[in-house]
FILOLO-42131 format. One line per 10 residues: number of its first residue (from 1); their letters; for each residue z negated, x, y of C-alpha. Coordinates in steps of 0.2 Angstrom, whole numbers, plus 5000, padded with zeros to 4 digits. Layout:
NUM	A	Z,X,Y ~ ...
end
This chain:
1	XXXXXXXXXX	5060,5018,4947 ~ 5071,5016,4931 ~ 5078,5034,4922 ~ 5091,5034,4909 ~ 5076,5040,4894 ~ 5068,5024,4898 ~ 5064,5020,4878 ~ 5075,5007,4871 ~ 5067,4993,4863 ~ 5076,4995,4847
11	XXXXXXXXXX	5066,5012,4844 ~ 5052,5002,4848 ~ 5057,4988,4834 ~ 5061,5004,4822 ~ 5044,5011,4827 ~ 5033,4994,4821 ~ 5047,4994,4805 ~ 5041,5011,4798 ~ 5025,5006,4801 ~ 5024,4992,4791
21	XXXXXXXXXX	5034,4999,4776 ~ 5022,5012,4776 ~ 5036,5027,4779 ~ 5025,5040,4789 ~ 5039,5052,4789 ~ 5050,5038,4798 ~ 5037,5035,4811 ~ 5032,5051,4815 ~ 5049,5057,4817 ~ 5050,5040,4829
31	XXXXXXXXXX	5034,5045,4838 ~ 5040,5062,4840 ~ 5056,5057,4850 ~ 5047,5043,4861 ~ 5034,5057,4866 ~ 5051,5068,4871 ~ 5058,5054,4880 ~ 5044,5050,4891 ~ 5041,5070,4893 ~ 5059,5070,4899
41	XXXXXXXXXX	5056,5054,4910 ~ 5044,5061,4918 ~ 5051,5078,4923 ~ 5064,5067,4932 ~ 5051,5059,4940 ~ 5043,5075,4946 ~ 5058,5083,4951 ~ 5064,5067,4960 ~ 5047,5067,4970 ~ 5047,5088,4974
51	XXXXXXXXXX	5064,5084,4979 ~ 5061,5072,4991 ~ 5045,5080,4998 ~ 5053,5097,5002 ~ 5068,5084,5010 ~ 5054,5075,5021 ~ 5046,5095,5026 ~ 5064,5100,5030 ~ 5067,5084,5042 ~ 5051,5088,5053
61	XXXXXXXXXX	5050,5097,5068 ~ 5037,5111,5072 ~ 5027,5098,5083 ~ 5028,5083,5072 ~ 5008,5077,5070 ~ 5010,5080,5050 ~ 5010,5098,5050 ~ 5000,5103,5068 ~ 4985,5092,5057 ~ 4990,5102,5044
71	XXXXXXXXXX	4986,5119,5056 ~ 4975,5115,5069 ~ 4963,5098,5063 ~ 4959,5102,5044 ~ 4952,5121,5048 ~ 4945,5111,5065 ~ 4934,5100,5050 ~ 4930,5114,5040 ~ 4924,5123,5054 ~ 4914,5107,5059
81	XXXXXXXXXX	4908,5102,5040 ~ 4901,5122,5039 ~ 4893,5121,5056 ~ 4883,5104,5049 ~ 4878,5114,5036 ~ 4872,5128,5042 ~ 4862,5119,5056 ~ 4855,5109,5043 ~ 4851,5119,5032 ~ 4841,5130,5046
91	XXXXXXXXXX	4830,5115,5053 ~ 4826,5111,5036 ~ 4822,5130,5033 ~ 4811,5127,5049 ~ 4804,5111,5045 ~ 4797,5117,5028 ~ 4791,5133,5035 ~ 4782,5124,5051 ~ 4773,5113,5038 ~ 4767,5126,5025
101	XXXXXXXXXX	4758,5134,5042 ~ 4750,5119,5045 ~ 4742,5115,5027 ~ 4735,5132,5030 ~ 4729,5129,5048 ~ 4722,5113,5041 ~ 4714,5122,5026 ~ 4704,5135,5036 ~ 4699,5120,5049 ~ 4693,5113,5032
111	XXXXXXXXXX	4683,5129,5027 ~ 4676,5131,5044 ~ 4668,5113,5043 ~ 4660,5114,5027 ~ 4641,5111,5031 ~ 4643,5102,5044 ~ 4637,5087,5049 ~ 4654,5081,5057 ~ 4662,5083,5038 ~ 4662,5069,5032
121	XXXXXXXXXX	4673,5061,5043 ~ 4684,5077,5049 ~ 4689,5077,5030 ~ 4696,5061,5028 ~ 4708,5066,5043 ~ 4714,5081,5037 ~ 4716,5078,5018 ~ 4728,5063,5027 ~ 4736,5075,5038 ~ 4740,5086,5025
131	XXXXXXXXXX	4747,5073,5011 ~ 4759,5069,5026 ~ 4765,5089,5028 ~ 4770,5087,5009 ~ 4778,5072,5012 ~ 4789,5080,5023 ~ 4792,5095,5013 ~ 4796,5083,4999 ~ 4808,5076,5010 ~ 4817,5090,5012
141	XXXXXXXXXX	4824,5089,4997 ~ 4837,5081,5004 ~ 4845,5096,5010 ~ 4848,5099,4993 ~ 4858,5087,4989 ~ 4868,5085,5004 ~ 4871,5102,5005 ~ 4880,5100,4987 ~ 4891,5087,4993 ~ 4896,5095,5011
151	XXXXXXXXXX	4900,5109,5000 ~ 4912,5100,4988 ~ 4920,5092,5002 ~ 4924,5108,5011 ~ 4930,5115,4993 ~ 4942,5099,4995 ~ 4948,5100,5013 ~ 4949,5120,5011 ~ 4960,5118,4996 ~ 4969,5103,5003
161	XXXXXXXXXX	4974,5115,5020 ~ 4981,5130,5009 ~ 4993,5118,4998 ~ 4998,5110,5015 ~ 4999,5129,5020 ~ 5009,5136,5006 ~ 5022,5119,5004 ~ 5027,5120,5023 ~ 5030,5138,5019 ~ 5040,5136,5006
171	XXXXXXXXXX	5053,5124,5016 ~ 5062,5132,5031 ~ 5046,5129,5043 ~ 5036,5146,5050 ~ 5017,5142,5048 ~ 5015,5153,5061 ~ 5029,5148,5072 ~ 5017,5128,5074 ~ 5015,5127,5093 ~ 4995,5122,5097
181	XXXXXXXXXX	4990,5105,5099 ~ 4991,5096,5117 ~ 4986,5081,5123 ~ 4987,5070,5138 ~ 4974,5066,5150 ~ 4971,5049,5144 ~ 4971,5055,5124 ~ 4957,5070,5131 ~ 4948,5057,5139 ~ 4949,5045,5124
191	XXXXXXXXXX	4944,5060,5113 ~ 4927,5064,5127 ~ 4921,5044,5126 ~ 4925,5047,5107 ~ 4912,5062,5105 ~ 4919,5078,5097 ~ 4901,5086,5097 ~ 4896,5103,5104 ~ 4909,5116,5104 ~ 4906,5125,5086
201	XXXXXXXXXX	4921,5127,5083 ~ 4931,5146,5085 ~ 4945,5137,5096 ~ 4934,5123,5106 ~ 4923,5139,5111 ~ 4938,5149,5116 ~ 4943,5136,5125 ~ 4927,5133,5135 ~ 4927,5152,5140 ~ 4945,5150,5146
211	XXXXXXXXXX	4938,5135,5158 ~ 4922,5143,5162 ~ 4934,5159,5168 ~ 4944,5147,5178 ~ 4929,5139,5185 ~ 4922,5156,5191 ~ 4940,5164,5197 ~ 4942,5147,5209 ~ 4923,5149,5214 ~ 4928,5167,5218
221	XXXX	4943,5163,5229 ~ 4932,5153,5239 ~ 4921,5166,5244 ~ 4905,5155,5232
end
């Protein structure tokens, strides 16, 4: 993509020609106007690109695939994204409190043998058992981590769905007016062998009600 700024190679030569007379006004002068020209060159350029891109929103329909993954599949992968975190974040929550109950379960079995004859070979067992509860509670440091980057990535995707949200707006599309998403047998079918997980989503478990409620009214009409 060429503009008519593109620097000439004459300011160029006049550019290397100050700086070797050693004229610093000349160059900065020069400097000064090649930093203009590319500032100007690029503000084509962006112009140019917003241009296009609110040609190309203008060109789609309300069920074009861009903008129903725009409404319906990036809130579907936050909703997701939050729901592995959360569930995470609980067995891990468990986990750790599970294991703490147990080091003390295992230091009171420890207490009640002291004296006894059996000792000897008991506390071997249980100091081993109970370097093996820390090691999982170590391990659960992971959540940590992963936590941090399922939450950056929601960040991304949440930010990514308002822009989305806020540019289709802009061009002559209703947001709200974006029909829900259907599919064919064959793409539901496809999606099943796939495996979409458990239905923790607010739409998937609407939509489970809505089947459950036509399940029981055509149990009804046959008398079950």
């Amino acid at each position: 993509m060429t503009f008519s700024t593109d620097i000439h190679v004459d300011k160029v030569r006049a550019l290397l020609q100050a700086m070797e007379a050693g004229d610093e006004r000349c160059t900065v002068e020069i400097l000064d106007d090649i930093t203009q020209i590319r500032k100007s060159e690029l503000h084509q350029q962006l112009s140019e690109l917003t241009k296009n891109l609110h040609q190309t929103l203008d060109d789609l329909d309300v069920d074009t695939p861009v903008l129903l993954h725009a409404k319906h599949d990036l809130p579907d992968i936050t909703e997701r994204l939050q729901y592995v975190l959360n569930e995470t974040q609980k067995a891990s929550d468990k986990t750790l409190g599970s294991s703490e109950n147990t080091l003390g379960l295992l230091e009171e079995v420890g207490t009640m043998l002291e004296g006894s004859d059996e000792v000897s070979k008991i506390q071997p067992l249980l100091d081993q058992a109970s370097q093996e509860l820390t090691n999982i509670m170590l391990a659960q440091s992971f959540q940590d981590l992963t936590g941090q980057v399922l939450n950056r990535v929601i960040l991304i995707v949440t930010e990514l769905e308002e822009s989305l949200k806020a540019l289709i707006e802009r061009s002559r599309h209703d947001y709200d007016a974006i029909p829900q998403k259907t599919q064919s047998e064959a793409e539901q079918s496809a999606e099943h062998e796939k495996g979409v997980g458990p239905n923790v989503t607010a739409k998937s478990k609407l939509d489970a009600v809505e089947s459950q409620a036509d399940v029981d009214d055509l149990l009804s009409d046959l008398g079950i």
